[in-house]
N, C-alpha and C positions, 0 to 999 in steps of 0.2 A: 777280047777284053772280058776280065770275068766282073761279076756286079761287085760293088763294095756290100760288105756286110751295113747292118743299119745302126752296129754299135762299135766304132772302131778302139781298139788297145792305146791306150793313152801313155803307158809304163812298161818298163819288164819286171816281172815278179819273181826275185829270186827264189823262192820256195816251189812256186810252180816247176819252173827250172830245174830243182833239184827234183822234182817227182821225175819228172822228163828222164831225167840224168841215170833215177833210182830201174826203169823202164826198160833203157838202151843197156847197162847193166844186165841186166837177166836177157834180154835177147840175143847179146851178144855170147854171154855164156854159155844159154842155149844152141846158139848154130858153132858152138865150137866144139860141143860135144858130140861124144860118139854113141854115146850110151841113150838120149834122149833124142829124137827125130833125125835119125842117122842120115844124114844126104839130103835133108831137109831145111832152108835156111827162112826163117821168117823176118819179115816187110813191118814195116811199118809210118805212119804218119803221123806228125804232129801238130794240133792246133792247139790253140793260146785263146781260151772264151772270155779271158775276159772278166770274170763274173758277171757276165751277161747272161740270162736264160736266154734271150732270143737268140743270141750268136751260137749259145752251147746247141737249141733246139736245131737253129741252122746246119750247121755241120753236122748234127748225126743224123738229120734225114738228108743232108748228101753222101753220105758214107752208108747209109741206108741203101738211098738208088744206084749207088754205083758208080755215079757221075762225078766231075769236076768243076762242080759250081763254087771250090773255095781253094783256095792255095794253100797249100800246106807248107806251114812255117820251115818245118823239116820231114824228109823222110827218107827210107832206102828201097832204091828201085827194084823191082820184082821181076822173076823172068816169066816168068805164068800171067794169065790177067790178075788183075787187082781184084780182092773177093772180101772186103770187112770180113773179119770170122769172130772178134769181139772187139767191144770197145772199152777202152782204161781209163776209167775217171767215172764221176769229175769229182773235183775234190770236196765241194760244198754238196747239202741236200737238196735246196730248192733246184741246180742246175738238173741233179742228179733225177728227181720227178718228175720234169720236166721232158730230160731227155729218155728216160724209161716208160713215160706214157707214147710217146711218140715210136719209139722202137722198138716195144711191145709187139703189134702183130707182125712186126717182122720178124721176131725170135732171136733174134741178135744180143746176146749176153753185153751185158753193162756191170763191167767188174770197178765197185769204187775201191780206192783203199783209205776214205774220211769221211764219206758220208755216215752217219751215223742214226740220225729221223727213225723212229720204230718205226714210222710210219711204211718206209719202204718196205719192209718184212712184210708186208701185207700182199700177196699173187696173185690174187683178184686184180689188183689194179696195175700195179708192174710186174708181170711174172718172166720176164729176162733180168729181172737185176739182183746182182749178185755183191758182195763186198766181203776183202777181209779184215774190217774192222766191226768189233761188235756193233751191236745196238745198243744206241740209247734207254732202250727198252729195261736194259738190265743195270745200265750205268744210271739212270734217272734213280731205282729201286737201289741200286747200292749205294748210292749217295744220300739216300735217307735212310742206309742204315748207321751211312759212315755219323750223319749228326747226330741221329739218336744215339748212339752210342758214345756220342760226347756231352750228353744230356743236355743238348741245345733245342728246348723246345716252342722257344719262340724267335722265328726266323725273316730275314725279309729276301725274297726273290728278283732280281731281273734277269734278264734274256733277250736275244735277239730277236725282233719281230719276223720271222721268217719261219720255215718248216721245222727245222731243226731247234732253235729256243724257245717254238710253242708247244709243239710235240716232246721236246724233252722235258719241257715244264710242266708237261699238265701229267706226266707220266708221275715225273717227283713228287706234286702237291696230290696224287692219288695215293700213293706208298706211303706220305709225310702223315694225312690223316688217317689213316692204317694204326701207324706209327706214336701217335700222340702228339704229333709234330704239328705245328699253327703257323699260319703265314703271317705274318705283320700287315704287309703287303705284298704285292705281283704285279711286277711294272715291266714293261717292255717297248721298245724303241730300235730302231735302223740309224745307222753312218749317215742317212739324208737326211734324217727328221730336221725340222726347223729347230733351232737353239732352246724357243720357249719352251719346249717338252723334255728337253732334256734339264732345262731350269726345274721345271715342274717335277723331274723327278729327284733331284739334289734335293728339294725340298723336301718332297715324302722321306728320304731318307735321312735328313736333319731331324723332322719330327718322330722321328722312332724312336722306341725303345729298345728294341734287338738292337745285338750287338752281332752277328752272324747274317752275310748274306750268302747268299747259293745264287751263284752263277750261271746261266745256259748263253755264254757270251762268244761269240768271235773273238781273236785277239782285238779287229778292227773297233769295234764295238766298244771294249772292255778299255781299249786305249782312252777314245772320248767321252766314258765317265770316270776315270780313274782321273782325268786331267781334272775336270770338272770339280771333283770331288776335293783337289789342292788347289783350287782355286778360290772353293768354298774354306779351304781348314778344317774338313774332315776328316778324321783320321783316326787309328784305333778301332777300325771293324774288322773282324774275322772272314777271311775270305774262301770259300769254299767254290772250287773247280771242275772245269771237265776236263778230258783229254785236249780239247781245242786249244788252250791256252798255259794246263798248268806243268807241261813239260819243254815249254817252249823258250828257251835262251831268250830269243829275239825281243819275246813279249818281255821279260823279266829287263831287257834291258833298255827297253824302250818306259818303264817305268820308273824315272830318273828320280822319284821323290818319294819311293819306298814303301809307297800305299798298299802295295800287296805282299809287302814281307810278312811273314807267318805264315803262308794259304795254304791251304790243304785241298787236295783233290785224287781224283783217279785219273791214269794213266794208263795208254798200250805199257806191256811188260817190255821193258828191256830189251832190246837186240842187240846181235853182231854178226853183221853178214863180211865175210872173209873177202876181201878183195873190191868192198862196195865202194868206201870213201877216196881209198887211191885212185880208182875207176872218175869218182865222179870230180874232181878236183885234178884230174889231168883234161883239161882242155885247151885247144887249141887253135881256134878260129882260121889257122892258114893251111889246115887241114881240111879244113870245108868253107873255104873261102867264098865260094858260092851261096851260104845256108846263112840267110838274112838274120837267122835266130840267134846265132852262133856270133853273129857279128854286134848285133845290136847286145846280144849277152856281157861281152869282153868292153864296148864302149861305156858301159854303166859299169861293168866292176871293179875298171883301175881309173874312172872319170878321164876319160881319153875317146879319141876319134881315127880312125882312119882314114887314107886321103880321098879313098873313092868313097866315105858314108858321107852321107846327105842329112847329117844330123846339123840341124841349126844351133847348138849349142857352139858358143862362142871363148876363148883365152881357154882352151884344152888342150891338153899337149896331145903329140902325133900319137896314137897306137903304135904300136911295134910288133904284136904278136907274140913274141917272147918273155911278156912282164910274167913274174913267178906268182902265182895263186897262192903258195902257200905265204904269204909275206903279208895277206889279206885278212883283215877279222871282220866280217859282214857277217849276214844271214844267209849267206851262199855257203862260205867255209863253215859254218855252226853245222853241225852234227845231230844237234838235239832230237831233232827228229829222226832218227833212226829208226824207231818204230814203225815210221808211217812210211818210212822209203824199204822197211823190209816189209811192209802191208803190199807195196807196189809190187817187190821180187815177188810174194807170192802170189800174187795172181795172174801175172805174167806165164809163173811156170803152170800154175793153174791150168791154163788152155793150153800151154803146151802139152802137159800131162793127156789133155783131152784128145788131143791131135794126136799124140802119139797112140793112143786105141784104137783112134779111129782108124787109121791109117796100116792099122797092122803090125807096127814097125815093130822089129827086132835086130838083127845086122843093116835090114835096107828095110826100108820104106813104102808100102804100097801107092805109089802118084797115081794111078789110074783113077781109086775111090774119087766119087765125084762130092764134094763136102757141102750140106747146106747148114745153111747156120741154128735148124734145129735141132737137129742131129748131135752139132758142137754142142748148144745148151743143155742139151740134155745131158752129155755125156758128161759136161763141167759140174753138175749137180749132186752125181753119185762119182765125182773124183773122190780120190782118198790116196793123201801121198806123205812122204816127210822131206823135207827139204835139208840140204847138204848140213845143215845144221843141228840137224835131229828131230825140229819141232814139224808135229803132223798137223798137216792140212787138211780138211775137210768142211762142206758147207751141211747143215740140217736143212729141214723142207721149208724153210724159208728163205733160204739161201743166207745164212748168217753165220758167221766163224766161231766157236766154242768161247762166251766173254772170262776172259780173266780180266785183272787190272790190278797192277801196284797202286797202293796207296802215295803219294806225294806229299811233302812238308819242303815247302820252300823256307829255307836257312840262310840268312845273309852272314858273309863271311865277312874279315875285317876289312879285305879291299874292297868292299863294298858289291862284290859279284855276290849272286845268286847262287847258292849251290842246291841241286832238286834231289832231297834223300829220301830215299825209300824207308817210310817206316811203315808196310804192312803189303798185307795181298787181300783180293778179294777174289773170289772164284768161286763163280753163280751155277757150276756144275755141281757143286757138293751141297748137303744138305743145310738148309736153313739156318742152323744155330752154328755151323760149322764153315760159313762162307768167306766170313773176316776174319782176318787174322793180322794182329799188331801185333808187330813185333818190341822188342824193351828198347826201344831207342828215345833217349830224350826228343822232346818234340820244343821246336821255336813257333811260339803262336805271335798275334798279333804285339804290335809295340815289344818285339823281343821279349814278351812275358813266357817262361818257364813253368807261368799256373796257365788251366787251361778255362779258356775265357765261361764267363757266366751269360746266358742269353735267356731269359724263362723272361715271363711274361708275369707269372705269381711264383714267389720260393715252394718250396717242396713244403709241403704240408705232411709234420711227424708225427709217428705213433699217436694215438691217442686224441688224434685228430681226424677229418671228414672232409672233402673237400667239398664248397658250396658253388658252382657257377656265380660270375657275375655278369648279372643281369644285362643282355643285347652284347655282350664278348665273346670270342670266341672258347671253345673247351678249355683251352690254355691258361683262362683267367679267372679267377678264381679267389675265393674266402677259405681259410682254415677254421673249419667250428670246431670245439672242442666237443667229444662225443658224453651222450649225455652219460647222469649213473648209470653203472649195470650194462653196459655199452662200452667195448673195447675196440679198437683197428690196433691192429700189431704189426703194420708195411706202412711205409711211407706212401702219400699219395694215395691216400684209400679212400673209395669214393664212396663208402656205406662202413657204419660202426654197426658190430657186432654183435646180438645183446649175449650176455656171459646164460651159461645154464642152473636151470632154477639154483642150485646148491652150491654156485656163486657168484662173485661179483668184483665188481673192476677195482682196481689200486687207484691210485691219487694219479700218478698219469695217465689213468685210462688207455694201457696200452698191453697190460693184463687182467686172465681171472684170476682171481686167488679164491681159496675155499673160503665159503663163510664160516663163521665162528657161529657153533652150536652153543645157544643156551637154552641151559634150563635150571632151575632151582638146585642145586648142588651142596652139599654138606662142606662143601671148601670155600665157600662163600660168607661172607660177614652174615648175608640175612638168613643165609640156610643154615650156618652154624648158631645165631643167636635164637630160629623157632627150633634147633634139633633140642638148645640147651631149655625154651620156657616147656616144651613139651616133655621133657627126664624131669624136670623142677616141677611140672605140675604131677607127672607122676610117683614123681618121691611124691607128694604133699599129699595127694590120695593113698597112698602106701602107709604114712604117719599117720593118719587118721584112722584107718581102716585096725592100726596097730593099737592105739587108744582105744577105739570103739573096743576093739576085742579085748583087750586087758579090761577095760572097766563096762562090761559087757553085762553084769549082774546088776549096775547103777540104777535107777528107775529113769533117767533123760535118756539113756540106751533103749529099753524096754518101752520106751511111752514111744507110740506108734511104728509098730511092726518094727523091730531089729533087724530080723530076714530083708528087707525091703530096704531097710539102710546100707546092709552091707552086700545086697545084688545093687544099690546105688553106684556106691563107692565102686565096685566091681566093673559097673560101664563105664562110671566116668574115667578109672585106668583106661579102657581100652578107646574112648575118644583122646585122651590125652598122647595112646600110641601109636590110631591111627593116621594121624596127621604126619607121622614119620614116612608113612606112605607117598606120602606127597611129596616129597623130596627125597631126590638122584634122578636117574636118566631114566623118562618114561619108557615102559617095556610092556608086554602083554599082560603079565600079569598081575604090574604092577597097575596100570589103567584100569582092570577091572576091580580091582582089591579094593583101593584107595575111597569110591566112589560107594562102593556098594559095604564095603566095611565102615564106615562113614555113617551110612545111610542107617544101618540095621543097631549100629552103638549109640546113636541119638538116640534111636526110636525106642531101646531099654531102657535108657539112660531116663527120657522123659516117661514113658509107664511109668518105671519105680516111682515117678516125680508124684505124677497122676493118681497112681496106688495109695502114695502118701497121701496127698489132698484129700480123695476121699474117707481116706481113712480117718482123718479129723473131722470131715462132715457128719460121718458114720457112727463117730465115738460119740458127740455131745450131740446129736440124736436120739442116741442109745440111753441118754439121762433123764429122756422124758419119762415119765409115768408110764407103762404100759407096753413101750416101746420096746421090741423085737430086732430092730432092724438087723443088729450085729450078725448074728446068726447068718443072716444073707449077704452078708461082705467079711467073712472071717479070713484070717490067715489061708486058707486053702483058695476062696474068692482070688483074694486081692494077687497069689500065684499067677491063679489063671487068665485075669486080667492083662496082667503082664506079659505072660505067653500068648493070649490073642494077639494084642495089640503088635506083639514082634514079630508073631507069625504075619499080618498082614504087609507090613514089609518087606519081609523074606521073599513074601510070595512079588511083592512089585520086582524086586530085585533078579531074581529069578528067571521073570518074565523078559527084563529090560536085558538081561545077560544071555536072554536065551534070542531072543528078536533080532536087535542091531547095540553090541557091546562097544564100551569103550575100547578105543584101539590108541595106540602110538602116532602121531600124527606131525608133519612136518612143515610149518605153519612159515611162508615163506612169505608172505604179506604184512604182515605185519609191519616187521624191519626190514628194510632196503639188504642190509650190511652184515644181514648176521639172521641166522634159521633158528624158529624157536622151537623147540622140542617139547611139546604136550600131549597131552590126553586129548582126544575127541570126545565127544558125547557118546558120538553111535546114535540112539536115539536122544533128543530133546528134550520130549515126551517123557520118556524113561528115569533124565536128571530131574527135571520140574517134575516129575511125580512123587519121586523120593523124598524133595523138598519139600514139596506141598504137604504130603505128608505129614513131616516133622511138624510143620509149623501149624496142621490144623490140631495133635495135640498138646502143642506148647499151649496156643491160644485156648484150650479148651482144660488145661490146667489152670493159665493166668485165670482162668473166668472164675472156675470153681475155688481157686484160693484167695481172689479178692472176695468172693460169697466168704469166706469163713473167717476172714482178717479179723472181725471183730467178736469171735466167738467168746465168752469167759473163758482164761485158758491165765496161769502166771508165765508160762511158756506154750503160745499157740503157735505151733510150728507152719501153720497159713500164712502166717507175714513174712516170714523167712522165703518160704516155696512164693509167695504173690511177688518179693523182690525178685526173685531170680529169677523167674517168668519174665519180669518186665525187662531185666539186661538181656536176659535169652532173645525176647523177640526185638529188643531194640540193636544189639549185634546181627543178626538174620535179616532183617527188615532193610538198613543200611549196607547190610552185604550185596546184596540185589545189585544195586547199581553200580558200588566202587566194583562187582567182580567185572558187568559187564564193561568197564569203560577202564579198565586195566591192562595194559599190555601186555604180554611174553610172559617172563617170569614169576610178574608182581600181581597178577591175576591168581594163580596157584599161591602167593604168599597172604594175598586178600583171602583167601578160602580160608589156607591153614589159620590164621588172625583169629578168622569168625571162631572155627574149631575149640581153640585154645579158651577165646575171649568168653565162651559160650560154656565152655568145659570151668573154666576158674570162675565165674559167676555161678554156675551150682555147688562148684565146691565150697567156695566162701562163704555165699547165703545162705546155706543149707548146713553147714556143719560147723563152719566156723564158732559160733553161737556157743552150741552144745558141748567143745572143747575147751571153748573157753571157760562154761562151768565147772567141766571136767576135771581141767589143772588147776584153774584157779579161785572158782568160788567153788570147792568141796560141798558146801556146809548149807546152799541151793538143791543140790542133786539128792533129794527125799523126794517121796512121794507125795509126804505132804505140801512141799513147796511148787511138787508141781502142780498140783489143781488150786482153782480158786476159791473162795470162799461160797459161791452158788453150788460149785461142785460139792464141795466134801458135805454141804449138806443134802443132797442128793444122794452122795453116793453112800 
């Protein structure tokens, strides 16, 4: 009597079945062939764990020792002793741990074809297990390329609490924030949990905001919250899959309320193994009327009994043996899985391949070799074969099969089936940007929608925008600031604005630089064409004067105080009247230096002559005292020289200031935001405010001497003329000072030119106007004797 196991099979599970089915298949092919372990027939045995780990660990430490501590549901008698040389399964991870920690130091290969957990890739801890289905490893990372790539970046997660949906989960939500991808939430739950936890999670996914879950589910699993979820009136989420469920008829029709139409997911690729389905779907139970497996198989798939089964099931009709399988549409006949029943075929041949090296074979077969099961492992590791199909087998140093994966879109048809369409591949062999590929096939998403669902957590933040975190949220959540001036983003989603370079600045959407707009004082401009016209108009009006003086140049108002000195006046004040032309167009090198120091050195004549003049009136009615000499010592050659001192000193500032640190071209980007102002530098400070200072100490020191002479005897004392003009002079200067410094850009150089003009038309006016006015219109004034007074003529 052998012991019962401590977890006994309650069900038959037609998918196991079909593995089984997929198993007998290739072994059978194999001992038929001549070409593959020639004269060689391989054994095998079947057990049924169950989903039990302890039942699965059970059986492979008896298949380990050797022994018969468990019956085997099915098997084929052996004429050699019984030797395990590998073991086929299991189809879950946690069994598959389980029984790979345990049959580890025995070296006994454990080939899954559904295990999937990265975790088993790991040889340190199971280093006999082997499977030809990839790893989760790579399907976890392509399934967050598959969302991002649908730019679903706020997502919510569950999965099975077991090896396989913690491990494939944690693999995803590493890649996911890689990725820019956010979990909503990460819930997980087992087929036992008590009701309230899975209430508890119907809830967390009521209160979400994703509209995209991702899946690490059992079909088992994914059944009792898909119920739940129509229980709630939940509906309308995007459902994203593994290979576990989303190429799988059974699941798809066991979803009777449409909760997963649209899903998308990854998939084993496609098969077609020649001869596999007729194989597995010709069964016979009176063929192996002995094989309890076989029997209990046939009384669950046409719901019948036979006479000697010991099945308590009651009102069944008799078995027969003969009912037709194909007349059946279960989970038995469904095919869907092909993938995973040619995962089975190749591992199968897998060790056969193995056995056939080790053993020598060619025509016949070396029997003598004595085979230990480390030997076979090893040999299964560096197998490398193609199977009658074309596709080659081989495992890497972790024992994992090369992953591809079809992408999935489940499409509901009108009769309401499930059709599972390929719209893409993925293949983790090829380079990074080149692994996915969709193809152009309309895609059915959730609620039959032909758009493809929106899931973010904040909208995309455009051009000319910033994204700002929201505060204790995950990355995913977020403020669009608008980037400030001078500060562009030109990509969506841009987590820093830009600032533009100095020479320009951002447009009104903040999502370009554009050039700034150079100004400067320009002759195309209202204000630079109205001081180009007062600057020609004050130079005609010194021009007209200078024309009078000379025509009536013989007069005695001409000749009364130095004529020379009138018309070196008239002479400077042209050239302040021209150099203010200076100051407008587009500062250049040489027009920076000209402008300032031509400026500087025309004042400074312009005021001499002034000065020359003053004295010269203090000098003449001096000269009418009794006794007095003085003239002699300020005559017409004096009063020259005067004036050449006075400009030489000047010259020489200018000189100095031109020679040290010159006015340069300068590109004044402070001022305005929106627009670069193009002017003159100083160069030196010192150098301008000296030149100024200058001017104004002998303006000041004219106004002084010709208010002293204001009240001289004189019927024409040209001191009141020179004391008025002095006073506009330095009351335009004085006022200048501060409107220049607190003028902006252009209007700063327009404030200069002003002073210029305003400085230049007040000595023209004051000074001469007077004189011309005698000249054209009182004639009959311009004697000599009207020019001096009554004290005069009798003095003179």
């Amino acid at each position: 009597m052998h012991k019962p196991l401590p977890m006994q099979c309650t069900s038959l599970n037609f998918r196991g079945f079909q593995f089984a089915q997929a198993m007998l298949f290739a072994i059978e092919e194999i001992n038929n062939s001549t070409d593959l372990l020639p004269g060689i027939s391989l054994g095998y045995k079947i057990y049924d764990a169950c989903v039990f780990i302890a039942r699965s660990v059970k059986v492979a430490l008896a298949l380990a020792n050797g022994n018969e501590l468990v019956s085997a549901l099915s098997e084929a008698p052996c004429t050699r002793p019984a030797q395990v040389q590998a073991i086929m399964g299991e189809t879950f991870s946690s069994p598959c741990m389980a029984i790979a920690t345990v049959i580890g130091p025995f070296h006994i290969p454990l080939i899954s074809h559904f295990a999937t957990c990265a975790c088993l890739s790991d040889k340190t801890k199971y280093p006999s297990f082997l499977r030809t289905i990839p790893s989760d490893y790579y399907q976890s990372r392509a399934l967050a390329q598959l969302v991002k790539h649908f730019g679903w970046t706020w997502v919510g997660a569950i999965r099975t609490n077991d090896d396989y949906g913690n491990n494939g989960m944690a693999t995803f939500t590493e890649t996911a924030q890689q990725l820019g991808i956010c979990l909503e939430y990460s819930v997980s739950f087992f087929r036992t949990d008590p009701p309230d936890k899975i209430q508890k999670i119907v809830e967390i996914i009521k209160a979400s905001t994703s509209k995209v879950i991702v899946t690490f589910l059992s079909p088992t699993e994914l059944y009792v919250i898909i119920h739940e979820l129509f229980l709630h009136n939940l509906t309308g989420y995007q459902w994203v899959g593994t290979e576990a469920w989303i190429f799988d008829s059974h699941t798809a029709a066991m979803d009777r309320h449409h909760i997963l139409d649209g899903a998308i997911g990854l998939s084993i690729p496609k098969a077609h193994v020649s001869g596999m389905r007729e194989f597995m779907l010709d069964v016979k139970p009176l063929k192996a009327s002995r094989n309890k497996l076989f029997t209990k198989f046939w009384e669950k798939l046409f719901n019948c009994k036979f006479k000697q089964s010991k099945s308590s099931a009651v009102n069944q009709s008799e078995c027969t043996g003969h009912e037709d399988v194909t007349g059946v549409q279960n989970s038995f006949t469904d095919m869907s899985l092909m993938p995973i029943f040619y995962n089975v075929y190749k591992g199968v041949y897998a060790v056969a391949h193995a056995l056939h090296g080790i053993l020598s074979c060619n025509k016949t077969c070396n029997n003598k070799v004595q085979l230990d099961s480390f030997t076979v492992l090893q040999r299964i590791k560096k197998i490398q074969f193609k199977t009658k199909e074309g596709d080659e087998v081989y495992f890497n140093e972790n024992g994992d099969p090369a992953a591809k994966y079809e992408i999935i879109n489940w499409q509901p048809t009108e009769n309401g089936i499930v059709d599972f369409v390929t719209v893409g591949l993925h293949d983790a062999s090829l380079p990074a940007d080149k692994q996915m590929n969709l193809q152009n096939k309309s895609l059915i998403w959730a609620q039959n929608s032909q758009q493809v669902p929106l899931s973010v957590c904040s909208e995309k933040c455009p051009p000319g925008t910033r994204k700002v975190l929201q505060k204790g949220k995950p990355v995913c959540c977020y403020d669009c600031f608008r980037c400030a001036e001078g500060e562009i983003s030109n990509i969506t989603d841009s987590i820093t604005c830009v600032r533009c370079d100095p020479e320009f600045w951002s447009n009104e959407r903040r999502d370009a630089c554009v050039k700034k707009e150079a100004e400067f004082l320009s002759y195309e401009e209202i204000m630079g064409a109205l001081l180009t016209a007062a600057s020609l108009s004050g130079t005609f009006m010194t021009a007209v004067v200078a024309f009078i003086f000379f025509r009536y140049r013989q007069t005695p108002i001409v000749r009364a105080n130095n004529s020379e000195l009138s018309f070196l006046l008239l002479f400077s004040l042209t050239l302040c009247f021209l150099c203010s032309l200076t100051f407008i167009g587009r500062p250049s090198e040489w027009s920076c230096m000209l402008r300032h120091t031509a400026f500087g050195i025309t004042f400074v004549l312009c005021i001499s002559c002034v000065l020359g003049k003053t004295i010269v009136v203090l000098m003449a009615f001096r000269a009418t005292l009794p006794g007095s000499n003085v003239m002699k010592w300020f005559g017409p050659a004096q009063q020259k020289l005067s004036v050449l001192g006075f400009t030489l000193i000047q010259v020489v500032i200018c000189v100095l200031w031109l020679t040290i640190s010159p006015p340069f071209p300068f590109k004044n980007f402070k001022t305005f935001n929106e627009k670069i102002i193009l002017e003159c530098a100083l160069g030196s400070a010192v150098g301008f405010w000296a030149v100024l200072g200058y001017i104004g100490l002998l303006a000041m020191l004219c106004f002084i001497l010709a208010f002293l002479a204001r009240k001289l005897p004189d019927n024409f004392n040209e001191a009141k003329f020179i004391t008025f003009s002095m006073l506009i002079f330095c009351a335009v200067w004085i006022t200048f000072i501060p409107a220049y410094v607190s003028s902006p850009g252009k209007f700063s150089v327009a404030v200069e030119i002003f002073a210029i003009l305003a400085s230049s038309f007040g000595l023209l006016i004051c000074i001469f106007m007077p004189k011309c006015y005698i000249i054209l219109l009182k004639p009959e004034k311009n004697t000599k004797k009207n020019m001096m007074g009554k004290e005069a003529q009798k003095s003179f």
